[in-house]
GUVEXBA-126558 format. One line per field, with one value per residue: residue number from 1; residue in one letter; x, y, z of N, C-alpha, C in turn. Coordinates in pm, 1 decimal. Layout:
REM residues N
nr NUM,... $
rest a,... $
n_u X,... $
n_v Y,... $
n_w Z,... $
ca_u X,... $
ca_v Y,... $
ca_w Z,... $
c_u X,... $
c_v Y,... $
c_w Z,... $
This chain:
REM residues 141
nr 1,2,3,4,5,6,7,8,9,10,11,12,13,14,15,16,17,18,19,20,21,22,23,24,25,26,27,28,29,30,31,32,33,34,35,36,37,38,39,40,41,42,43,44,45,46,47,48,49,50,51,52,53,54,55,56,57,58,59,60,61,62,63,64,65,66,67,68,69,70,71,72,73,74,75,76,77,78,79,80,81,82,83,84,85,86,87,88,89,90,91,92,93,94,95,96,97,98,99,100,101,102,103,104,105,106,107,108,109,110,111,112,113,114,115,116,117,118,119,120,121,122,123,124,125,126,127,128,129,130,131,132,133,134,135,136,137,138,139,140,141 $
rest x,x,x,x,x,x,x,x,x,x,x,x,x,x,x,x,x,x,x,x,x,x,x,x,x,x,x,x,x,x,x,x,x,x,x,x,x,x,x,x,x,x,x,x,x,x,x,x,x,x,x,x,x,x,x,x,x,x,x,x,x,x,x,x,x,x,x,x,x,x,x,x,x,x,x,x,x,x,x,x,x,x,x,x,x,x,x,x,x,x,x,x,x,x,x,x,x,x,x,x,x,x,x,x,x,x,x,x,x,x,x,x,x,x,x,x,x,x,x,x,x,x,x,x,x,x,x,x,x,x,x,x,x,x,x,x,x,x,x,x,x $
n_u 7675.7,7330.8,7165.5,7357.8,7430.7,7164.4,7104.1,7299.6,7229.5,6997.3,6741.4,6613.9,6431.9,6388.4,6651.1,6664.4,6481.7,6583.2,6830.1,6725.5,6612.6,6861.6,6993.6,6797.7,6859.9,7123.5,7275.1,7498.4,7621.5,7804.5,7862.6,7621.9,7509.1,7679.3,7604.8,7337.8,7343.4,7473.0,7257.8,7080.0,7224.8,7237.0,6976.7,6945.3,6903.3,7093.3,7137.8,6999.6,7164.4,7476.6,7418.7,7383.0,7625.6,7795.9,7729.8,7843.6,8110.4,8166.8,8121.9,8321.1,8593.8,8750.9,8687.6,8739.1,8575.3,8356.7,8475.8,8522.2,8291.5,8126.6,8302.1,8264.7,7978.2,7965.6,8114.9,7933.4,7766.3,7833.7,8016.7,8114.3,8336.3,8389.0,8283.7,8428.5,8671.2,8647.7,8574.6,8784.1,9006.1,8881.9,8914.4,9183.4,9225.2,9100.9,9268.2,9477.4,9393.8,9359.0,9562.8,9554.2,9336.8,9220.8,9004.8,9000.0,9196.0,9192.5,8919.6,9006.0,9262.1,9111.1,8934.3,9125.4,9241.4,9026.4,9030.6,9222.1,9442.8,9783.1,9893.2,10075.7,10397.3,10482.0,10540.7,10514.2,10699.1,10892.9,11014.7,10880.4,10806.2,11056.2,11092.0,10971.5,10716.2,10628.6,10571.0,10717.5,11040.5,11386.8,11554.1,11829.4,12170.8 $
n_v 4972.4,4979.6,5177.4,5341.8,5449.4,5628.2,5741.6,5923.4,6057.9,6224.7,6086.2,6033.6,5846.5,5639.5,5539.7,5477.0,5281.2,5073.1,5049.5,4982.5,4764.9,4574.7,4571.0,4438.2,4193.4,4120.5,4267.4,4352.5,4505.3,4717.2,4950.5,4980.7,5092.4,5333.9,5484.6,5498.4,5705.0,5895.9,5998.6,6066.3,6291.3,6426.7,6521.0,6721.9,6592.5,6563.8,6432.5,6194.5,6095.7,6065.2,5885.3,5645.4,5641.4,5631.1,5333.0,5249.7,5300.7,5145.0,4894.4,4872.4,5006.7,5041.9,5155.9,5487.2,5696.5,5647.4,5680.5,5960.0,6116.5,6024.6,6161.2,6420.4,6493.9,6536.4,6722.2,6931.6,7252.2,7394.6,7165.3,7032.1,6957.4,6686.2,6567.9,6713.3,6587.0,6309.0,6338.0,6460.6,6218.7,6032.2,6154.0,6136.1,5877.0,5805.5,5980.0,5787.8,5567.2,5621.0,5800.8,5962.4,6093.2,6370.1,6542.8,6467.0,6618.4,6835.3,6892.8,6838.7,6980.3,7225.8,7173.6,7190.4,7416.4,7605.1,7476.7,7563.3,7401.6,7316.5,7130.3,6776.6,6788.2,6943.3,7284.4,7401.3,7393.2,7495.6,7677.2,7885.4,8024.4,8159.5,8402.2,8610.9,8456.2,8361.4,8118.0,7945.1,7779.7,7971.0,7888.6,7619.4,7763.6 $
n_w 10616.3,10585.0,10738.5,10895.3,10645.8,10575.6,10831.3,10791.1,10587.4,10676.4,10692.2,10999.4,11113.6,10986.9,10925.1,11232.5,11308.2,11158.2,11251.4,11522.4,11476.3,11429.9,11631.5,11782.7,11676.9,11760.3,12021.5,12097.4,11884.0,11804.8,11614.9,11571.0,11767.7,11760.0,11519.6,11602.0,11801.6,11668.6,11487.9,11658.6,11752.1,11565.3,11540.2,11768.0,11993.5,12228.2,12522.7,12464.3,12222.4,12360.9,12528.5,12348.3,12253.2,12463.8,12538.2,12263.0,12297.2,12502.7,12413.2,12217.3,12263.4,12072.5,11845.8,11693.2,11552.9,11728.8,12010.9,11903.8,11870.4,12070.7,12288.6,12170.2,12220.6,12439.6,12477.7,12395.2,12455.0,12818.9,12947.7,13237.6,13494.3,13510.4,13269.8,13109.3,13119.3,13028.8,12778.9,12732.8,12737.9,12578.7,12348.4,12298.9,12292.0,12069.2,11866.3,11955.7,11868.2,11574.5,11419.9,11199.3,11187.6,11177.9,11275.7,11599.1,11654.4,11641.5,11769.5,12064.1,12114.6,12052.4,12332.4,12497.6,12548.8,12630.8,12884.1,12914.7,12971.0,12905.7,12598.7,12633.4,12542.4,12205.2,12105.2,12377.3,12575.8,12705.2,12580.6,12481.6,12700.7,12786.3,12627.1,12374.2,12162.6,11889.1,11814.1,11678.9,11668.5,11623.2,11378.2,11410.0,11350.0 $
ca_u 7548.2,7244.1,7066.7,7486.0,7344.2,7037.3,7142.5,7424.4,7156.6,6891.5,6656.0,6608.8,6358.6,6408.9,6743.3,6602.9,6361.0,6706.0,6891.7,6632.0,6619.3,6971.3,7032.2,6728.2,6923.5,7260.8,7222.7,7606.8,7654.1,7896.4,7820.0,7448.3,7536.3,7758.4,7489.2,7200.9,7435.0,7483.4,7086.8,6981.7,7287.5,7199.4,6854.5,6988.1,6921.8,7212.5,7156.4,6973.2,7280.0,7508.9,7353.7,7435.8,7769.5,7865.1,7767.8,7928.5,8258.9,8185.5,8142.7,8409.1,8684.7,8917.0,8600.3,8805.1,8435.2,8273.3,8520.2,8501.4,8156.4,8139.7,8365.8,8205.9,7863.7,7993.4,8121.7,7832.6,7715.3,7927.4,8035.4,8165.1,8499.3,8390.7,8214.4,8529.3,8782.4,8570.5,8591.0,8972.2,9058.6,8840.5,8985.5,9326.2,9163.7,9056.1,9366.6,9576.3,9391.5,9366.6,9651.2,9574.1,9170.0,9250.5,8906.2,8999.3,9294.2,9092.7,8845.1,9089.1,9299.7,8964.2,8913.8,9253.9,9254.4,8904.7,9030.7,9371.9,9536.8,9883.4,9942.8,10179.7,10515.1,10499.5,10614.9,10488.3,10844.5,10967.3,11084.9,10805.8,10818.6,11167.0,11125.9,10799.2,10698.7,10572.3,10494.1,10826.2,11173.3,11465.9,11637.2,11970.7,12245.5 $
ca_v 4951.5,5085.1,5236.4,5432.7,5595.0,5707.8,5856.1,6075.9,6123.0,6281.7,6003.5,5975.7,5768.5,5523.3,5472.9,5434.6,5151.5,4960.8,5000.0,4899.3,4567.4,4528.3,4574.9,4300.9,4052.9,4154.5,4378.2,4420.2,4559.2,4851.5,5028.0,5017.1,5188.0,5456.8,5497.3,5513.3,5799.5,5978.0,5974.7,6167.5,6387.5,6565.2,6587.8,6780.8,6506.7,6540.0,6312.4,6037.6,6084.8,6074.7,5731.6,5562.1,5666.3,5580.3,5213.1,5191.6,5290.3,5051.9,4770.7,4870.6,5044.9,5040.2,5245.0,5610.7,5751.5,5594.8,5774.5,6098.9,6120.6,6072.5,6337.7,6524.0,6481.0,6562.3,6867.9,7029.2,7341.4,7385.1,7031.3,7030.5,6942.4,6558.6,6570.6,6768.4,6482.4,6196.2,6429.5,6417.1,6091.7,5970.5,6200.9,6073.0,5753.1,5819.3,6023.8,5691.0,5454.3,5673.4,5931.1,6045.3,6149.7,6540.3,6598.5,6459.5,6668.7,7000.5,6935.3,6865.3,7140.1,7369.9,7113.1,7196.2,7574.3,7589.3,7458.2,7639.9,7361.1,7325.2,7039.3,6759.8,6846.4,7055.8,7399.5,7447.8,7355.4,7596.8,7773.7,8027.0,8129.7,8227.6,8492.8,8637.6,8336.9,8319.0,8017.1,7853.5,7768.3,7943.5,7793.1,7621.9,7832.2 $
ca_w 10679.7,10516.4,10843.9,10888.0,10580.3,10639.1,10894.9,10727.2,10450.4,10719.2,10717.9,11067.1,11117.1,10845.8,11034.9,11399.1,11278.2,11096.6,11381.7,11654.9,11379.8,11392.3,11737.8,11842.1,11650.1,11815.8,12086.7,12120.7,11753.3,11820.0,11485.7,11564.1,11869.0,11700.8,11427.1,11653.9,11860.3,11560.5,11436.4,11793.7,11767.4,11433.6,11600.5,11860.1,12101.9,12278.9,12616.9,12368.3,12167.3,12483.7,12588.8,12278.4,12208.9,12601.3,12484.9,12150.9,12320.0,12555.2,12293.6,12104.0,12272.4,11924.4,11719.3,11667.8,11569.4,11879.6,12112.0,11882.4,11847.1,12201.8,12293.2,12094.9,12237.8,12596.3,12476.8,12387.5,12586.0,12837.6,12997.6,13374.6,13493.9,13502.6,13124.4,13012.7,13188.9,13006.0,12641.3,12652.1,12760.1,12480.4,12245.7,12304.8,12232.5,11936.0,11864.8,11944.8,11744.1,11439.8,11420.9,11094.8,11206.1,11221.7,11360.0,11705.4,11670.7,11665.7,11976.2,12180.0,12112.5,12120.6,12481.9,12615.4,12498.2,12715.8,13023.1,12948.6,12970.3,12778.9,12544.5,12615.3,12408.9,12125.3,12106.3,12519.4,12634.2,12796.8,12463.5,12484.0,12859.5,12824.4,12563.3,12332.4,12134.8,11782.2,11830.2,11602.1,11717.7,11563.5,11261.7,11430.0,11244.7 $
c_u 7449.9,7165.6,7218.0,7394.2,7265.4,7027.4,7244.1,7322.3,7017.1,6732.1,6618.7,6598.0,6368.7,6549.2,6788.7,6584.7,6446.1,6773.1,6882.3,6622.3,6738.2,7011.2,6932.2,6848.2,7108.0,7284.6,7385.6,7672.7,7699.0,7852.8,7734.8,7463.0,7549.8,7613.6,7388.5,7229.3,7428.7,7374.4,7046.1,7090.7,7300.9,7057.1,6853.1,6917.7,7025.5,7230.5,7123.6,7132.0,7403.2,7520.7,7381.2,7538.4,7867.0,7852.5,7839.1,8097.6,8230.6,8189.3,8238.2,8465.9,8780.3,8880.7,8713.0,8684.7,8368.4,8346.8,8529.6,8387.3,8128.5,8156.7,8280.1,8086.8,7847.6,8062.3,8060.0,7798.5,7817.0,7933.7,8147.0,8289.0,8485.4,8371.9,8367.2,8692.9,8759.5,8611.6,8738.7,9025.3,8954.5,8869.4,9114.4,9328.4,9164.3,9177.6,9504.3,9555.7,9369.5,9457.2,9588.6,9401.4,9228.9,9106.4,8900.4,9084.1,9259.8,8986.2,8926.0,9207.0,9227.7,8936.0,9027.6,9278.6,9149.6,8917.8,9138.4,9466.3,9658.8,9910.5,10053.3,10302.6,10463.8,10585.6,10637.7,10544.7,10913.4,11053.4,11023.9,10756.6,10946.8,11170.3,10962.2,10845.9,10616.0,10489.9,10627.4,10930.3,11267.0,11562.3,11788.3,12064.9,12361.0 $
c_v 5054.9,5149.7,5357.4,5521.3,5661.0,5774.8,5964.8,6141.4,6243.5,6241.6,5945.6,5825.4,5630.3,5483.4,5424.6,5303.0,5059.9,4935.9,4933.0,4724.1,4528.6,4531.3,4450.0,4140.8,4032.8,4264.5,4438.8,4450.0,4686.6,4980.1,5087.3,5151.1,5337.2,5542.2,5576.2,5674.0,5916.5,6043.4,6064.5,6298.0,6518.5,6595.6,6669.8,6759.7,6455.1,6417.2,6216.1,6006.6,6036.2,5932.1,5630.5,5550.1,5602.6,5389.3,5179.8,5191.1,5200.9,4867.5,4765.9,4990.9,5102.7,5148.0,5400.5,5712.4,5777.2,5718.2,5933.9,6148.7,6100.5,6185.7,6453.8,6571.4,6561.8,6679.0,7006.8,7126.4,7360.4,7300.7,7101.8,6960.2,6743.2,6490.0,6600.8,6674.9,6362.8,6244.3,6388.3,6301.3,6013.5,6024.7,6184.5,5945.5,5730.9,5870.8,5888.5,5591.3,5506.7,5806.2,5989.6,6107.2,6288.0,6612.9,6600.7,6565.1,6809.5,7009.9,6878.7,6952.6,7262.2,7334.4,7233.6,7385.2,7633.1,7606.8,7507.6,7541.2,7305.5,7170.3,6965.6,6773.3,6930.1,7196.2,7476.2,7419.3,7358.4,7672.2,7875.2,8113.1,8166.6,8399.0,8480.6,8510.9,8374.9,8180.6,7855.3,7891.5,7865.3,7826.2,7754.0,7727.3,7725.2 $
c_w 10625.2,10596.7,10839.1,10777.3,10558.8,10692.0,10881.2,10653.2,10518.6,10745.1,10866.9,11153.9,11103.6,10930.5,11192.0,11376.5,11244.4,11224.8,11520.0,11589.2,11435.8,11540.1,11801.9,11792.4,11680.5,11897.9,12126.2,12020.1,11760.8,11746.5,11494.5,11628.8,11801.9,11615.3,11503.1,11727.5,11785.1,11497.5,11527.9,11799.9,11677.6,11457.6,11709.7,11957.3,12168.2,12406.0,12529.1,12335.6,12239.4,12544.7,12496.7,12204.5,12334.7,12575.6,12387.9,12177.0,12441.5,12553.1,12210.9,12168.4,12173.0,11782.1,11776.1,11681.4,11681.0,11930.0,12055.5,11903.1,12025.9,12297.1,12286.3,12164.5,12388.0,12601.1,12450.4,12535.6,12676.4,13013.9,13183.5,13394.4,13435.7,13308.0,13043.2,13024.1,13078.3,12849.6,12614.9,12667.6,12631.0,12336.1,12191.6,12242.8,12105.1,11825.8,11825.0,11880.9,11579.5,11434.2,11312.6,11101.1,11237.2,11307.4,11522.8,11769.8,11741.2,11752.2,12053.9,12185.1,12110.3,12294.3,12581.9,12635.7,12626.0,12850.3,13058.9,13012.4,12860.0,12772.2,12598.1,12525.4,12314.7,12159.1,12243.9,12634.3,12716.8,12700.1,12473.8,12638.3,12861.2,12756.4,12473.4,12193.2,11979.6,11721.8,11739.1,11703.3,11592.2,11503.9,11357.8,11318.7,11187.7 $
């Protein structure tokens, strides 16, 4: 989508005006959404931004982006218990329809770090409350 790049490229504007097109002639165009989301969020229009990321994941559940970019948006500054509830459950999201996105990986492990809460599984077991923790398992012998 040539408004998507515009708006990576810093063209605001020029990608408002595409997307307000593209959204008249399909007003439930997910992408647009995302796009349009994305466009107010490097303007550090965070509620704008905010407002059209909450639709694109609501047009499209399955977007990875959507629910990161989301996330993301709701983690700015510092988000309230409800904002920071909404962040991880869409990060998981995002998480579960794209494993291999490493970006979701890293705000919600900055999220969970935050609210001090510990990861499901991994290394936070009950291996490292027994004894001082490095953070690895010994090698079986």
């Amino acid at each position: 989508m040539r408004a998507d790049f515009m708006a990576h490229d810093r063209h605001y504007q020029e990608a408002q005006e595409m997307l307000e097109e593209a959204l008249k002639l399909n007003p439930k165009l997910a992408a647009a959404h995302e796009s349009m989301g994305f466009s107010f969020a490097e303007q550090g229009k965070l509620d704008e931004a905010n407002k059209w990321y909450t639709q694109a994941v609501a047009l499209n559940s399955q977007s990875y982006l959507a629910n990161y970019y989301y996330a993301v948006s709701l983690l700015k500054g510092r988000p309230d218990d409800d904002s920071a509830a909404k962040a991880e459950s869409s990060l998981r999201a995002a998480i579960k329809i794209a494993p291999e996105f490493a970006p979701a990986y890293a705000a919600l492990a900055s999220l969970l770090a935050s609210r001090h809460k510990k990861p499901r599984g991994g290394v936070q077991d009950g291996y490292c409350r027994r004894q001082p923790c490095s953070g690895r398992r010994p090698l079986p012998a």
